[in-house]
C-alpha positions, 0 to 999 in steps of 0.5 A: 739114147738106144740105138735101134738095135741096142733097143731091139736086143734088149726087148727081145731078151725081156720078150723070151724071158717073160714067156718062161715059167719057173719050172720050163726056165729050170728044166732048160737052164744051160740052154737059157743061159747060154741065150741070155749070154749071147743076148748081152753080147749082143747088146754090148756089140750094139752099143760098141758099134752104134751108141753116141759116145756121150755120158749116156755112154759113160753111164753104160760102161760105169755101170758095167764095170761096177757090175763085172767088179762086183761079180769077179769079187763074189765069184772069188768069195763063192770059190773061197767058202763053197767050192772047196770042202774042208776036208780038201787039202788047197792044190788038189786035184778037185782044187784045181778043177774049181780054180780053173772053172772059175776062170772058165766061168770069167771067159778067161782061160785063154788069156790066162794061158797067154799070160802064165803058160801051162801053170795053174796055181790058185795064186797065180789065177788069184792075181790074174782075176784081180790083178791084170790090168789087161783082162776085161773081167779083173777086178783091177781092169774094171777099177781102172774103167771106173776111174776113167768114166768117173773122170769123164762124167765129172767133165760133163757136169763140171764137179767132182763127188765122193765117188771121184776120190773113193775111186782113185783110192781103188786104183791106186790101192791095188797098183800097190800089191805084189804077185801072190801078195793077195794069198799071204795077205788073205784071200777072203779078207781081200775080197771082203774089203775089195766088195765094200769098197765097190758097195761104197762106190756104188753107192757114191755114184748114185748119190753123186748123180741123184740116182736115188 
């Protein structure tokens, strides 16, 4: 059930969208994107303020954690095999710059220099896109709203999935990892395991719920 306005955002974002060529979407990209990001806050405010906070609702928010989950972790692994040349030593100039964009990029540079100060090491922007529990966009804040929609739809229907268990298994994995434990385990051997297990969950759901 959309409320008039979660309703009105959405159409008047496919409305705009529709009305583009590729080669007018190209030449006004920043622009458009920058639109398309004021759009979906947009929608999300809608839905904060006037949505009936029914499964409907838990649907919404599991879906947009799985997606933010999904997004961070690729983010990560786009960072880890194209924004650093081979020649590049880790902890250069250049590095920095991508490290810190890569926070801009998730909206969290503030919040990260709340959290860490004026230090900017890949380590420490690695535990706190994965780890921090308190930023919207880390990997682990999404895990724990997975596991809290999870359970409240598994109220709704009365029964538990795969997804319920493989979730828990999400949560708890990342509670047992240490500060700058995701560098000497292996960035890109993390992320790698941390994308197919939100593919899996993803799949899970779906299946649990008869998205098919």
């Amino acid at each position: 059930m959309l409320t008039q306005d979660m309703w009105e955002a959405l159409n008047e974002g496919w409305r705009k969208l529709d009305s583009y060529d590729v080669a007018e979407a190209r030449q006004q990209l920043p622009g458009l994107i920058d639109w398309v990001k004021t759009r979906a806050m947009t929608f999300r405010g809608a839905a904060d303020s006037g949505q009936l906070r029914n499964e409907g609702h838990d649907f919404l928010r599991t879906g947009a954690a799985l997606e933010r989950a999904q997004m961070t972790l690729r983010l990560l692994d786009v960072k880890y095999y194209v924004l650093l040349p081979e020649t590049e030593v880790i902890g250069g100039n250049r590095d920095h710059y991508q490290w810190t964009s890569v926070l801009h990029a998730l909206s969290g540079s503030r919040a990260y220099h709340h959290v860490y100060g004026g230090a900017y090491t890949p380590w420490q922007i690695t535990d706190f896109i994965m780890l921090n529990r308190l930023f919207p966009r880390s990997v682990a804040y999404c895990y724990d709203q997975l596991a809290y929609r999870l359970n409240r739809l598994s109220g709704w229907h009365d029964t538990r999935g795969k997804a319920h268990d493989t979730v828990q298994q999400m949560v708890v994995g990342f509670e047992n990892i240490d500060s700058g434990e995701i560098f000497r385990r292996g960035l890109h051997e993390t992320v790698q395991t941390g994308i197919a297990s939100t593919d899996r969950l993803a799949m899970e759901i779906a299946e649990d719920y008869h998205f098919g």
